[in-house]
N, C-alpha and C positions, 0 to 999 in steps of 0.2 A: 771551539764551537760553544763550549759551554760558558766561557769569558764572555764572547758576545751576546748571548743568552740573557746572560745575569746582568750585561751594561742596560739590554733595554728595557728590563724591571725597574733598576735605578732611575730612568730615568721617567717613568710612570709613576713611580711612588715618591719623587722627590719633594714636592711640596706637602705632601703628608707628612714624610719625616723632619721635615723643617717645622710645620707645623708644632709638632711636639718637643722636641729637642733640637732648637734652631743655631746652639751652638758646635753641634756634630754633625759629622759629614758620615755618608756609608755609601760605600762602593767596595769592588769586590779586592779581594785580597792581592799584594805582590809577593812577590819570594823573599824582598830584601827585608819584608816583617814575619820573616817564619822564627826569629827568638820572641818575641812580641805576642803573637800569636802562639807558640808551646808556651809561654808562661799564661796565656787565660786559656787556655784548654785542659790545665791541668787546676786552676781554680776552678774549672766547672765540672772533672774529676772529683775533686776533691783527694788535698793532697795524702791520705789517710790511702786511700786508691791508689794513688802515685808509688807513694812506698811500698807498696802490694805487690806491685807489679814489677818495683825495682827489685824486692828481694834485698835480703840480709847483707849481701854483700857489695851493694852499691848507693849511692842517693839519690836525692832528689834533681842533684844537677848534672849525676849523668842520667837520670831516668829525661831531664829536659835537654841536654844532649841532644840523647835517641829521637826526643821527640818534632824537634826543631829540623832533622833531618827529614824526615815525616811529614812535616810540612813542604819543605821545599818540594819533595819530592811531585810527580806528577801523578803517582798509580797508587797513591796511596790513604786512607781515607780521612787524615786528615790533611788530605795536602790541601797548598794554599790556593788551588783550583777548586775546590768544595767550600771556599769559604768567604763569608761579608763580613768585613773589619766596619766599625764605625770607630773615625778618625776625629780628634779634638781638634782646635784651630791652630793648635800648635805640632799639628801631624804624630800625635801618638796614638794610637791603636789602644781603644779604651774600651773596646767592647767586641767581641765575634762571634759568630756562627756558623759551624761547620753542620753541609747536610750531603745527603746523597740517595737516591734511587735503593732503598732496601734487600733490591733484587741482587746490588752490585755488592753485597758485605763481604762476603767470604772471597771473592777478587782483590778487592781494593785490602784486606785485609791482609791478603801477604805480606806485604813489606812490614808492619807492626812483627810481625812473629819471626820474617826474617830478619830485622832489625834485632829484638829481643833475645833473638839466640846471639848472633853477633856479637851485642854490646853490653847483655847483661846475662847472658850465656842462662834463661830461661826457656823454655818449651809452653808455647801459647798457642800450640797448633792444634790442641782439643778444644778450645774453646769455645763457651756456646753463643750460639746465634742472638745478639741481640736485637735484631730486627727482623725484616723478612720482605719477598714480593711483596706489593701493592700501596707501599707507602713509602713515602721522601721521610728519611730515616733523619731529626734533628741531634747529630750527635754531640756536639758538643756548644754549649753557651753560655758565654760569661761575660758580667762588665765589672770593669777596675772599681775598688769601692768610691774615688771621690766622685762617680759619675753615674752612681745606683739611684734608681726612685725621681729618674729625668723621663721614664717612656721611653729608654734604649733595646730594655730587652725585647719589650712588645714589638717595638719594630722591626726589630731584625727578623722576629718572629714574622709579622706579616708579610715581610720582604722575599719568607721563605713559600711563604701558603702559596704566595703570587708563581712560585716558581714551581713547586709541586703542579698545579695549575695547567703552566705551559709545560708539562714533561707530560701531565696527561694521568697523573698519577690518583686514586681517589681517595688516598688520604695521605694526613701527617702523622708520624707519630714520633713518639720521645720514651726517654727514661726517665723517673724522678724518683729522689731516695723518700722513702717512705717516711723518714725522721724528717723531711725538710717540708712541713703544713704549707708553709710562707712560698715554695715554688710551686706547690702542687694547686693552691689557691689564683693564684698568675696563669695557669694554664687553663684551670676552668672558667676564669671571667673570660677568656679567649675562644670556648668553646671546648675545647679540651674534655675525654672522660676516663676514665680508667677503663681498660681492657680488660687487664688480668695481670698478677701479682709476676713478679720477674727478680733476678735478681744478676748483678754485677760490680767485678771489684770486691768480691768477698761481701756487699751490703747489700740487703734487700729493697728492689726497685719497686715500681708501679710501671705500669704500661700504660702509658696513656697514649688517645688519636685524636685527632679532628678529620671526623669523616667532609669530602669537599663535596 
């Protein structure tokens, strides 16, 4: 349901994103780009995070492994059911968005902690709540660098507001590392405001919304 959902956003916002970025395509994600997709989920981590998470005794490519698993998956938050790839003309996956219902964290979040003990034999089942009811939680986004400062990300970005929208939800909201001005600037020309200070990954976050 929510596939269908997300096609008829795309196909509302389409000449907008062409608009801006008329060599990129964006519709929603398949399973067979779930390595594609853990590799810019964990640029939008930042890989600093990634190793955090792997622990001393694994890397980065099994922490992307785990993660690609995660994606395929259905129940999981970042699977490739929560997410809009934008696709270059050559069909690579050069930019995504993973979101979800804030209400749904600590569900959809099993699989990461069952995964985690699994495959990297850590315990993330204390973990604190990065999001919360009443807002389409942006969790993860990133674009490849040769395709930054085209109006990727803002897009993907509106693609999501539209979908918050139709869930009914009255706001968005996100993470941003407090070191990174250059993303937190990109949120407020969007509307975007800080909330209140947060923090994840061992680094200290911002909360930001865009109340709808």
């Amino acid at each position: 349901m929510l596939t269908s959902f997300i096609c008829v956003i795309f196909a509302e916002m389409k000449e907008k994103c062409r608009a801006t970025s008329p060599s990129v395509d964006f519709r929603p994600a398949e399973k067979g780009q779930a390595s594609a997709i853990a590799a810019l989920i964990m640029e939008a981590m930042n890989h600093d995070c990634c190793q955090n998470f792997a622990g001393p005794f694994h890397t980065l490519d099994d922490f992307h492994a785990m993660l690609t698993l995660l994606v395929e998956a259905e129940d999981s938050q970042y699977s490739y059911l929560n997410t809009t790839v934008a696709t270059s003309p050559a069909g690579e996956a050069v930019g995504i968005l993973v979101s979800y219902d804030g209400a749904c964290l600590r569900q959809l979040r099993r699989a990461f902690v069952e995964a985690a003990s699994l495959m990297l034999g850590r315990d993330f089942s204390a973990m604190e709540d990065e999001t919360q009811a009443g807002e389409l939680y942006l969790d993860s986004l990133a674009v490849a660098q040769p395709f930054r400062h085209q109006g990727i990300a803002t897009q993907l970005i509106r693609l999501h507001v539209e979908k918050a929208r139709e869930l009914g939800l009255p706001a968005v909201g996100l993470l941003v590392d407090q070191s990174n001005p250059v993303a937190r600037s990109l949120y407020e020309s969007l509307g975007f405001a800080v909330v209140n200070p947060s923090e994840w990954g061992g680094h200290p976050m911002w909360h930001m919304q865009l109340q709808l």
